[in-house]
Structures are given as structure tokens and as C-alpha cells.
N, C-alpha and C positions, 0 to 999 in steps of 0.2 A: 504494500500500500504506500502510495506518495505522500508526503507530508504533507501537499494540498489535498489530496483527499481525506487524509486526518482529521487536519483543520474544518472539514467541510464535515463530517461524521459527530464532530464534539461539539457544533454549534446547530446540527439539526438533533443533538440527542438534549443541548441544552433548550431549547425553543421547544423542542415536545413537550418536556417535562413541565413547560409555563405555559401549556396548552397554546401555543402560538405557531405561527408560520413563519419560518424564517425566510422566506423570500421577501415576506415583505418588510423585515429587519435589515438584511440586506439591500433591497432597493431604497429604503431611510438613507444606511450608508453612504450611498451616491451621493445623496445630497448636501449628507454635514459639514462643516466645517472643519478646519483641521485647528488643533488644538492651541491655543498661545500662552506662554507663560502671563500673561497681566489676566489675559481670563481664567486661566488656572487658581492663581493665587486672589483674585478680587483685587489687584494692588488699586486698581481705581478705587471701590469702597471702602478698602483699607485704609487708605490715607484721605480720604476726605468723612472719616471716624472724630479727629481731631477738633473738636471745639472750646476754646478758650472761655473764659470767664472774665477776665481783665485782658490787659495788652503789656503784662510782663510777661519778657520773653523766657524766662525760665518756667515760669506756668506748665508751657507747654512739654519742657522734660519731666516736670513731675505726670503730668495726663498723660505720657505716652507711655512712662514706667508703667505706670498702674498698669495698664491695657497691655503691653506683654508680659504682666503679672498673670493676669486673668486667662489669655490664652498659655500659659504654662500651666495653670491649675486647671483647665481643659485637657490637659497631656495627659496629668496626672491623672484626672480620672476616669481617661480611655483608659488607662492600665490596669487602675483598680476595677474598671467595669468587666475586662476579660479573667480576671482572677474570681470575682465573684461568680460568673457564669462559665467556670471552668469545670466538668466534670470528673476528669480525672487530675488530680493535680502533683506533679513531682517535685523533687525540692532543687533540680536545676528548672523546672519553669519559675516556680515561685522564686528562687533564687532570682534571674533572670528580670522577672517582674518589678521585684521591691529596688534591685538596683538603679533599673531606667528611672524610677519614680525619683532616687535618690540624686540622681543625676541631676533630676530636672530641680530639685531643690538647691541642688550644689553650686548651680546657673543664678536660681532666686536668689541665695545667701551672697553670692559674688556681686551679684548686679548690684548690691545696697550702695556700695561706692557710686553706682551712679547719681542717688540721690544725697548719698550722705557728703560726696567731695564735688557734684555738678551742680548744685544751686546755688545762689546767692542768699545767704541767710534775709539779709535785710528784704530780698525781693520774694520770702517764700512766707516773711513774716507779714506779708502785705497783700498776699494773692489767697492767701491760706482762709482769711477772714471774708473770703466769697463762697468758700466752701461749706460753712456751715451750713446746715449743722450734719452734712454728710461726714462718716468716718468710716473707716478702713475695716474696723469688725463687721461692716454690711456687707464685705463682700461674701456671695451664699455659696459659692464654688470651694473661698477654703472652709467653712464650712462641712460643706460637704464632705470633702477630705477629711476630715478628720471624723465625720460619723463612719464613713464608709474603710477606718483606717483600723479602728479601736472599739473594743466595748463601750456603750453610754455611759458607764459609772466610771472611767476614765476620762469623761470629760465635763463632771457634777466638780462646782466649785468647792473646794477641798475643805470648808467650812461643812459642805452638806452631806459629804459622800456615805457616811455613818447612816445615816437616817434614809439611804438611796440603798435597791438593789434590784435584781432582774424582774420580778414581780412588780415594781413600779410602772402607774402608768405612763407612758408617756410624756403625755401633756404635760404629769408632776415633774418628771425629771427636766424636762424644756425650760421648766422655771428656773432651775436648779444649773443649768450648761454655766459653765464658769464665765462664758463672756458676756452672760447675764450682768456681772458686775460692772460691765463697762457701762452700763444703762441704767441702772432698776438702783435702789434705796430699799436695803433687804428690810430695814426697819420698819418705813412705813408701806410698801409695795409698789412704792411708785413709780413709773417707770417713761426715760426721756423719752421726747419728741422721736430723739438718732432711733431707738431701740422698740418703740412704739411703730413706726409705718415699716420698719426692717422686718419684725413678726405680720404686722399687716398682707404683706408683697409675699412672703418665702413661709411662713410659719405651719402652713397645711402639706407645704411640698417637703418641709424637713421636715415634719412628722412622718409623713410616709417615707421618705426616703432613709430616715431612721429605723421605721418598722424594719422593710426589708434587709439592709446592713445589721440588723440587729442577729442573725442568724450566716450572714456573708462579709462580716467584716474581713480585715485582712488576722486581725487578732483570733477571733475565733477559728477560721479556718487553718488557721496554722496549728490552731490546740487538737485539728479535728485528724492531723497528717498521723501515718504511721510512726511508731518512735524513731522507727531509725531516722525518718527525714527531718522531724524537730531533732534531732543529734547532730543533723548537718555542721560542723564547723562555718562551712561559706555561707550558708544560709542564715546561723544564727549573725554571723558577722554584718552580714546584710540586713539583716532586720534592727540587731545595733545601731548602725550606722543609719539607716533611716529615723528611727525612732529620735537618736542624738539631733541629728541634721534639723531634722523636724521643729521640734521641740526645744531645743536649745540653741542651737549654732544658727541657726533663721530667724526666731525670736529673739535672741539677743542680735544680732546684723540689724532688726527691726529697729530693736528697743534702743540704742548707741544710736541709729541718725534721725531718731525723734528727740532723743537727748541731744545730738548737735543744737538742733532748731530751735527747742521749746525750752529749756535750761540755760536761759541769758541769763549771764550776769548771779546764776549760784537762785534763781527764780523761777521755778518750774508754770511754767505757761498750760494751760487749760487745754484738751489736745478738743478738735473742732467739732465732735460730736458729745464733747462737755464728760467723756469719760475720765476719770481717774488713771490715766493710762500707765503711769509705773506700778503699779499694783496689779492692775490687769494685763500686761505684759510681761513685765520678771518673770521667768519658769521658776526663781527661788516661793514665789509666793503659790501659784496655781498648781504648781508640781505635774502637770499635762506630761502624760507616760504613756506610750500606746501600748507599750508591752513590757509590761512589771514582771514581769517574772523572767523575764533573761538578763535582767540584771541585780546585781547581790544588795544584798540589804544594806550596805555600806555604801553604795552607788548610789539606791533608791535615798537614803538620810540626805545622804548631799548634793542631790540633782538641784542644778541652778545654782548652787551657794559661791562658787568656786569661779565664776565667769564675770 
């Protein structure tokens, strides 16, 4: 058999099977166009994404960080989505997996230089007060990431975790997620403008997207491998290595170029969605762990204390 009639047998065995006629897929063909890189990538509605707020020109590095922020946390959770919907799963896929995701972290923690050493303080001190009262924990992608990374009771604000566990509903624990504090006044219940339309917009899609991760996280599924593949050295090292990156080495990269900005003068400035942001940021305070059991109880004391 010729490799054009190969070609011509795998595309009439694939066109059956979608109940179709491929001749007339093929006479389509004739007419398409051929492919161009700027239609490929969208570069036109890529770059006209771009909308300022003011007319400082470093505005614009902060607005376009964000936005390859958010298509990187899109990466990530192509990755996480094939591991959850993975049937069988070995400890070089899974190995494999948590690294790309690592990577793509390794990219987020690097980049912080972009913002922490490319703005002009005094012009980010001036562009920043158009942003209210939008802030950085609205973004629902990380988020997500982190539902779809870890158990829910590793990410209940570590005042509440005691009083949290798998039998909790939902909804209670939602109260309870640690970046609650960036919002909410646990005294009286009250909760900011930032943290009140951020649940408005996402708060039914995290709930559901919670349910399901609650049984496909990356934590649980790892609990769920044969021993010998949780015994993987590369593996566990992998899952280290992201949980640290994660958690620590990205959150503090965060936590350093908001302290560049907002820490003039020994005077900690009010971060734009009126959050308390050194308390909700330190990992020494929230202790955020995706996966506490691979590391030792001397690890687990001192997470965040030492950076």
C-alpha cells in the first residue's frame, strides 16, 4: 500500500466514524486558506488586549505582566487538567506533569524582576490609585490552582483548620480559604467591596470546581498511587520542588516587590484592594502546604520562617 493511499484509508476510517463524508471535507480543503502565524497566535487581538488606565508609561509593564501571569496559570492548568483525567497514572507521567507545572512557576518567580526592578516607584505609586479597588487575590485561575493542587483543609486559614475537615460543607470551608483574610473582618463578618463582587463573579464556579478536585486533586491522587510510585525519589523530589516553588519561592518573589513599592520610607502602604497584604502573603503566617506529608516535621515548624 502507498503512503497516499494510507493517508487516504485513515481519513475515510476517521470521517466514518463522525458519521461524515469525506469528500466533502476534502472539497472544504480546496478552499481554505493556508495557515499564518499572526492568525495562528491572534497576535492582532493579543496586542490590542492592552488598555491603560492613566498615561504612565510604566502602567503598561505592570498590565502586561499580569496578563502573561494569567496565560501561564492557563498552562498550568492544562497540566493539572490531564492529570486529573488521567486513568492510569505512573510516577514518570506524574513525575513529568508536576515538573512542566514547576517550570512554569520557575518562569512566574523569575519574571518578578520584571516588576520588582522595571517600574518606576514614584510612577506605580500614582497609577496604582486607579486600580482600586481591584487586587491580585481576584485572580480565579490561581485560585484554581491551588484547589485543583491540594486538599481544601490545606488551604483553610490556619487560625481555622482545627475546626475544618472532609465532612465540611463546602460553602463553610469557602469562608474559611485563607485569602479570605485579604477581604473579610473575621470579627465582625464583614467583608470588602475587593472580596464581595470577586465571590459575586467566581464563587459558584469555585465551588464546583472545588467539589470535583476534591477527589482529583494532585495531592490526593498521589496518596491514591501504588507504594512503590509514592517511593519514587524523582517524583517525590518533584512534588518538593513544586510545593516549595509554589508556596514559598513565588510568594515571597511576590511578597519582596510589593514591599519594594508599598514600604516607603519604613511605612507600609495599604495594598489596592485595602487587604492587609503582609499577613496574607508571608507563607510564615498562612503556612499554605500542598503536600505535608513529604516533608519532616522540622520542615513543616519552619516553613516561611527562614526567607
Amino acid at each position: 500500500m502507498s503512503v497516499d493511499q494510507k493517508i487516504t484509508n485513515q481519513l475515510e476510517d476517521k470521517y466514518k466514524a463522525l458519521d461524515q463524508n469525506v469528500n466533502t471535507h476534502l472539497d472544504g480543503l480546496l478552499h481554505s486558506k493556508p495557515i499564518d502565524y499572526w492568525d495562528y497566535i491572534q497576535t492582532d487581538a493579543l496586542l490590542n488586549l492592552q488598555v491603560q488606565r492613566t498615561t504612565l508609561p510604566d502602567e503598561m509593564v505592570f498590565l502586561m505582566y499580569h496578563q502573561v501571569n494569567e496565560l501561564l496559570f492557563k498552562m498550568i492548568l492544562w497540566e493539572i487538567d490531564q492529570v486529573a483525567k488521567q486513568e492510569h497514572i505512573t510516577a514518570s507521567f506524574f513525575e513529568t506533569k508536576i515538573m512542566r507545572i514547576s517550570r512554569y512557576f520557575d518562569v512566574l518567580t523569575s519574571s518578578f524582576t520584571v516588576m520588582k526592578d522595571g517600574m518606576d516607584v514614584e510612577q506605580y505609586n500614582k497609577f496604582r490609585n486607579t486600580l482600586t479597588p481591584a487586587s491580585g487575590f481576584q485572580s480565579a485561575q490561581y485560585r484554581k490552582i491551588e484547589f485543583a493542587s491540594t486538599e481544601l483543609i490545606n488551604l483553610i486559614d490556619n487560625r481555622f483548620r482545627e475546626t475544618i475537615d472532609r465532612n465540611t460543607s463546602f460553602e463553610h470551608a469557602f469562608e474559611h480559604l485563607y485569602w479570605q483574610a485579604a477581604g473579610k473582618d473575621y470579627k465582625t463578618g464583614k467583608k470588602s467591596y475587593t472580596l464581595t463582587v470577586f465571590e459575586a463573579k467566581y464563587k459558584d464556579e469555585f465551588i464546583r470546581f472545588a467539589e470535583f478536585y476534591n477527589t482529583h486533586n494532585l495531592w490526593t491522587i498521589f496518596k491514591s498511587l501504588p507504594q512503590d510510585v509514592k517511593e519514587d525519589k524523582d517524583l517525590i523530589k518533584a512534588m518538593r520542588h513544586y510545593d516549595y516553588t509554589v508556596n514559598i519561592t513565588w510568594v515571597m518573589a511576590h511578597y519582596n516587590t510589593a514591599n519594594h513599592y508599598l514600604n516607603i520610607g519604613g511605612k507600609t502602604a495599604e495594598a489596592t484592594g485595602g487587604s492587609e497584604w503582609v499577613k496574607y502573603m508571608h507563607p510564615k503566617y498562612q503556612r499554605r502546604i500542598f503536600f505535608p506529608d513529604l516533608w519532616s516535621k522540622q520542615e513543616l515548624e519552619d516553613w516561611g520562617k527562614n526567607v
